[in-house]
C-alpha positions as CSV (number, residue, x, y, z in Angstrom):
1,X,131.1,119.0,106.9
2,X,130.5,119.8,110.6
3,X,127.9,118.0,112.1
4,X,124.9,119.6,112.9
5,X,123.7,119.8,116.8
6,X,120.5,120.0,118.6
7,X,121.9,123.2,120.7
8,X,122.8,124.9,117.2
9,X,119.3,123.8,115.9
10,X,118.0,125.7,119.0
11,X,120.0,128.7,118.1
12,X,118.9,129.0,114.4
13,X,115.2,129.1,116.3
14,X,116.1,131.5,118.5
15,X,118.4,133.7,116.4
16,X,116.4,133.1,113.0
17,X,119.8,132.7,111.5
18,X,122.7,129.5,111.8
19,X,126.5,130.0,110.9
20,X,127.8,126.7,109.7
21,X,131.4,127.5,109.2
22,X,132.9,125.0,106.4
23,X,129.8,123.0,105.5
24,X,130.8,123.4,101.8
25,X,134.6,121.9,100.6
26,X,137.0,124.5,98.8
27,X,136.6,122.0,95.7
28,X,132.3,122.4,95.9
29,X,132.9,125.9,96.0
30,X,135.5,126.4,92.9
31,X,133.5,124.0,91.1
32,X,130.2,126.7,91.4
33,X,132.6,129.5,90.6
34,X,134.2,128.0,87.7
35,X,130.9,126.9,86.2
36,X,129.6,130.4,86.7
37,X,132.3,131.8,84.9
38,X,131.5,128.9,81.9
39,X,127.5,130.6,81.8
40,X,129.0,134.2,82.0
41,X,131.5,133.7,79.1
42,X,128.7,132.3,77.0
43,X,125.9,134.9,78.0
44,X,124.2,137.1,75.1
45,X,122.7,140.5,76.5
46,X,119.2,140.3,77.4
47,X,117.4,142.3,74.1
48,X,116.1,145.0,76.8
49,X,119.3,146.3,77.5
50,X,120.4,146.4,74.3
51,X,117.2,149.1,73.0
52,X,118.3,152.8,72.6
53,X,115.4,154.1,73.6
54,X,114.4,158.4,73.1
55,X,110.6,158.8,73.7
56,X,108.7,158.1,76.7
57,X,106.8,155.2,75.0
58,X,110.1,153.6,73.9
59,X,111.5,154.1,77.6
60,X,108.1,152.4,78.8
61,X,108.5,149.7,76.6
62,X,112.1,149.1,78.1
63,X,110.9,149.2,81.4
64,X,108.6,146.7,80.4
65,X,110.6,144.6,78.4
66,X,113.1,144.5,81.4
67,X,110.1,143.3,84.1
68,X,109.1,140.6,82.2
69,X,112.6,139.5,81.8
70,X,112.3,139.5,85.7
71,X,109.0,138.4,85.9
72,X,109.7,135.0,84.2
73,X,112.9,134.6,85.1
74,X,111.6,131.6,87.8
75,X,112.1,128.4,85.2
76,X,115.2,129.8,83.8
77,X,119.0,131.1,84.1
78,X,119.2,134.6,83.7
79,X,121.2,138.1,83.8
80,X,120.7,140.7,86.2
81,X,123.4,143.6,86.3
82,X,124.7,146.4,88.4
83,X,123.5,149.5,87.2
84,X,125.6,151.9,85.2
85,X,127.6,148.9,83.3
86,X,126.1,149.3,80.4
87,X,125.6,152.2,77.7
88,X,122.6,153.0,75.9
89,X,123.1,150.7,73.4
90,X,123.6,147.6,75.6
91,X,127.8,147.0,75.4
92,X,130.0,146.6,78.3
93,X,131.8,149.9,79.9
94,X,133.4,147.5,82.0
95,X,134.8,144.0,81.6
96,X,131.1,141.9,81.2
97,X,132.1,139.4,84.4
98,X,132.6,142.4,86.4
99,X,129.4,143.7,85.7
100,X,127.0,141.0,86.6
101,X,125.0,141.9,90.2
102,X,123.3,138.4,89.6
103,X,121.9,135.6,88.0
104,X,118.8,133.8,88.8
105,X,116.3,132.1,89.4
106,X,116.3,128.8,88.2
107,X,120.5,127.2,88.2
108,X,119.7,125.0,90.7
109,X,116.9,123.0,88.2
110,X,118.9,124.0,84.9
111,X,122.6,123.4,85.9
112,X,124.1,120.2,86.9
113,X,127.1,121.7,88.9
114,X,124.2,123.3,91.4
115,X,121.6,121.1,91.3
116,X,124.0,118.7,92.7
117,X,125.1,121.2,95.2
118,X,121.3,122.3,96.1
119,X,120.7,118.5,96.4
120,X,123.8,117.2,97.9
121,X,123.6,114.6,100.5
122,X,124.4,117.2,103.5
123,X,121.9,119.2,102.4
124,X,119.6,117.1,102.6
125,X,120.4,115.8,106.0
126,X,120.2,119.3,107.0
127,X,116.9,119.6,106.0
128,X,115.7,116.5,108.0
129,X,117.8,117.8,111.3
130,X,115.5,120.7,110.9
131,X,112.8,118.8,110.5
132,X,111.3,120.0,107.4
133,X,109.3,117.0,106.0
134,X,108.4,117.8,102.1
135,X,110.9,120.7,101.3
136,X,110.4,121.8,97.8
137,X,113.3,124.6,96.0
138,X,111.4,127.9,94.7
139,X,114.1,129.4,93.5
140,X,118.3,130.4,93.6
141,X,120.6,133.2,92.8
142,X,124.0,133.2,92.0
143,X,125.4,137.0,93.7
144,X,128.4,138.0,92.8
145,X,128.4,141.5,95.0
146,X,131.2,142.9,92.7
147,X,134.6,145.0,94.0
148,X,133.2,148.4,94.3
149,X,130.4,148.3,92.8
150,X,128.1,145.4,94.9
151,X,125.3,147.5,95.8
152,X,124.0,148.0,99.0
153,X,121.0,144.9,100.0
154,X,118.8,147.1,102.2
155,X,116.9,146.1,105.6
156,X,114.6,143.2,104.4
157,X,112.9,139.8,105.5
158,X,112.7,137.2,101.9
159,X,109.1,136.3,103.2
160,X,108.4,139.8,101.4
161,X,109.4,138.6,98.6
162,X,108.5,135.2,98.7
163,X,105.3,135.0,101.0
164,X,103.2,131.9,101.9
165,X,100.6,131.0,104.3
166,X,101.0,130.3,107.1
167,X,104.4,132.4,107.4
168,X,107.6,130.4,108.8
169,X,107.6,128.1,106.1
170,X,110.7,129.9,103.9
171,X,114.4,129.0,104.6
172,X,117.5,130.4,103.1
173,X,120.7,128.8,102.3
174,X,123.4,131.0,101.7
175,X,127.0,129.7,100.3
176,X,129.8,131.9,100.8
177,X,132.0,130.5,97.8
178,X,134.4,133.5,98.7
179,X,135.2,135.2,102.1
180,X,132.9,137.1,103.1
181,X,134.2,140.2,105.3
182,X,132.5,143.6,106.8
183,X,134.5,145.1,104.0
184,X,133.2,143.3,101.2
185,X,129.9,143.1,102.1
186,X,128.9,140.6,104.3
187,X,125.4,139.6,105.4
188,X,124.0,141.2,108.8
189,X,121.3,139.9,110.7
190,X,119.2,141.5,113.7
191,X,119.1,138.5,116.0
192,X,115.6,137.2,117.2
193,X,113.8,139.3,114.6
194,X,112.1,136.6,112.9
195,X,109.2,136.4,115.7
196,X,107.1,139.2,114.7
197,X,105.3,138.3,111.1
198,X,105.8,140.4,108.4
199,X,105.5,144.4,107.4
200,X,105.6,144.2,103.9
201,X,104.5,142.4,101.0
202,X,106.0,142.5,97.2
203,X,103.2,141.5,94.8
204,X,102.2,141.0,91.1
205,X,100.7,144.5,90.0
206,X,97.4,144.4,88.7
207,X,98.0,143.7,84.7
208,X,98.6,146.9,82.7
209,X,100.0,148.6,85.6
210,X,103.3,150.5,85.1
211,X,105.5,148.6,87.2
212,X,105.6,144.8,87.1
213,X,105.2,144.6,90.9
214,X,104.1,146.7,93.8
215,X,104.9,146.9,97.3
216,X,102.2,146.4,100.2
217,X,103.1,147.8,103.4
218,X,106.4,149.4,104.6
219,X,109.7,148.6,106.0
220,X,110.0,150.5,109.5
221,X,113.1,151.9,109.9
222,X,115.6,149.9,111.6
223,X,118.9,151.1,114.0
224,X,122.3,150.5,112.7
225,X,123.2,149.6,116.2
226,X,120.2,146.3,116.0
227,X,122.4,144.4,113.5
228,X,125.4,141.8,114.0
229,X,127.8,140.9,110.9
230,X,128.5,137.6,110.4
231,X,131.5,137.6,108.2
232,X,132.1,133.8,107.4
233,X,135.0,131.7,105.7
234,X,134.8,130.4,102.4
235,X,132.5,127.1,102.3
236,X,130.4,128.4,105.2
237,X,126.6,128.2,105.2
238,X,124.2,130.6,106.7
239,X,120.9,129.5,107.5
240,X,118.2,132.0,106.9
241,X,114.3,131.8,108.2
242,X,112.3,133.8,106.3
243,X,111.0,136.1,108.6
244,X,114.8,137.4,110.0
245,X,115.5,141.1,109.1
246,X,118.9,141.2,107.3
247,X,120.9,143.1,105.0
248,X,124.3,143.5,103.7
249,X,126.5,147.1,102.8
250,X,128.3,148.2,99.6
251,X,130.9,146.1,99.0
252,X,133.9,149.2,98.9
253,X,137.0,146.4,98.7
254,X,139.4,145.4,95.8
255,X,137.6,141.8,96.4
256,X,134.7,140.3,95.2
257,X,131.6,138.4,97.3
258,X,130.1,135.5,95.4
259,X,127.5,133.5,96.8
260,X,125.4,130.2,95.7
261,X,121.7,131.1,97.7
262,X,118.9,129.1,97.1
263,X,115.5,129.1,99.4
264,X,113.1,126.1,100.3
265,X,109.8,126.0,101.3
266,X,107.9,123.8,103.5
267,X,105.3,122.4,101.0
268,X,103.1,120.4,103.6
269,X,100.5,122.1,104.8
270,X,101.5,125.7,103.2
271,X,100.0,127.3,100.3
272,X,102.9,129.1,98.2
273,X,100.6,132.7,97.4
274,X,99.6,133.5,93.8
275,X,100.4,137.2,94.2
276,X,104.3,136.1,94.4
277,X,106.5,137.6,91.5
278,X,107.9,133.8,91.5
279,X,105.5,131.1,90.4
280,X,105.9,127.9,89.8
281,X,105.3,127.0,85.7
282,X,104.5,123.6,83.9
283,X,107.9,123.3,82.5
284,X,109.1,123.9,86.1
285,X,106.7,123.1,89.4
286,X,108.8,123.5,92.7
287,X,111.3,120.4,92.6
288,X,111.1,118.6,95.7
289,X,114.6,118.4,98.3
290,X,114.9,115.1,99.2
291,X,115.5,113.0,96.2
């Protein structure tokens, strides 16, 4: 693992993002995909994408059924897919590893292979180069941005998603356990963009609402021409503050994307909001970092 430096620290705070080509061995990385492939050949179909539905009220009941799978997916390992994999009846038109868009939210607590990776020594070290004193995980996502089918990740900042107060307490890692290449769907970033707060918040709907959650605010419209890719080698890291507007394209290529991301928070001084669609549970509170 490359050593971290001061100046690179100062970048990340300038950029809002950190390329750390290699942090992660080829060995780390295999292990995560090969465990990944373990939890996918044993996965059962979540029950809501398996109902036929006909009437309205059934369709509602599907829609409900599949955001409270969401909803309290925080404490545990679950399946998210790509849409159009599935027929009405919940079986595979494609090969069921090819269909996956993600799993989430909970590996790094549940699984041994990335909870050691989440807490591995470097990591760690990381954190306390950055300074972060009581970093506590709220969450990770295994992406697997499939060949041709990886959806687009529009324009977004993850302190929409995953807001606290004050702001600039949220930090990304992000684990390219693959190349990742402009034509399969690398990250972009808009450099510096993390400086400016927040325009939008996603929050728990009121209860009995029709969706699970809402949005607050609005996502102004950004200019192709403000991003830079950062492709990035197998075993890289990519540092992401909170705040940074990023986004990734369809991944169009013959090659797959996967990705290990978990994000930390900065639990002193920083109240995690209750309106979050992620919250912290008895059988799971926010496991500290530094063990």
């Amino acid at each position: 693992m490359a050593f971290v430096t001061q100046s690179q620290i100062q970048k990340f705070h300038e950029d809002g993002f950190l390329v750390l080509e290699h942090f992660f061995t080829p060995e780390e990385c295999d292990s995560m995909r090969s465990q990944i492939q373990r939890i996918v050949a044993e996965m059962e179909v979540p029950p809501h994408c398996r109902t036929q539905f006909s009437t309205k009220e059934e369709e509602q009941l599907q829609a409900q059924g599949s955001s409270d799978y969401f909803l309290t997916s925080g404490d545990k390992i679950r399946f998210f897919f790509e849409k159009g994999v599935l027929d009405e009846k919940g079986n595979f038109l494609i090969p069921k590893e090819k269909s996956i868009s993600k799993i989430g939210h909970a590996l790094h607590a549940y699984d041994p292979v990335f909870k050691k990776i989440t807490h591995s020594s470097k990591v760690q070290e990381l954190g306390r180069k950055l300074g972060l004193e009581r970093p506590v995980v709220v969450q990770s996502m295994y992406i697997f941005k499939q060949p041709g089918i990886g959806g687009e990740v529009t324009p977004h900042q993850d302190a929409t998603f995953l807001h606290t107060e004050p702001l600039g307490r949220i930090l990304g890692f992000w684990i390219a356990l693959e190349d990742a290449t402009q034509e399969n769907g690398c990250l972009w970033f808009i450099p510096g963009s993390h400086t400016s707060g927040i325009t939008r918040r996603m929050v728990r709907a009121a209860s009995g609402a029709s969706t699970c959650v809402e949005f607050v605010g609005s996502e102004p419209a950004y200019e192709d021409s403000q991003f830079t890719p950062l492709p990035i080698s197998k075993g890289g890291l990519i540092l992401i503050h909170g705040e940074v507007v990023h986004k990734s394209e369809l991944n169009s290529s013959e090659s797959s994307r996967h990705a290990f991301t978990f994000h930390v928070m900065e639990a002193k001084g920083t109240s995690w909001s209750k309106e979050n669609w992620l919250q912290p549970t008895p059988e799971l509170p926010f496991p500290p970092l530094y063990t």
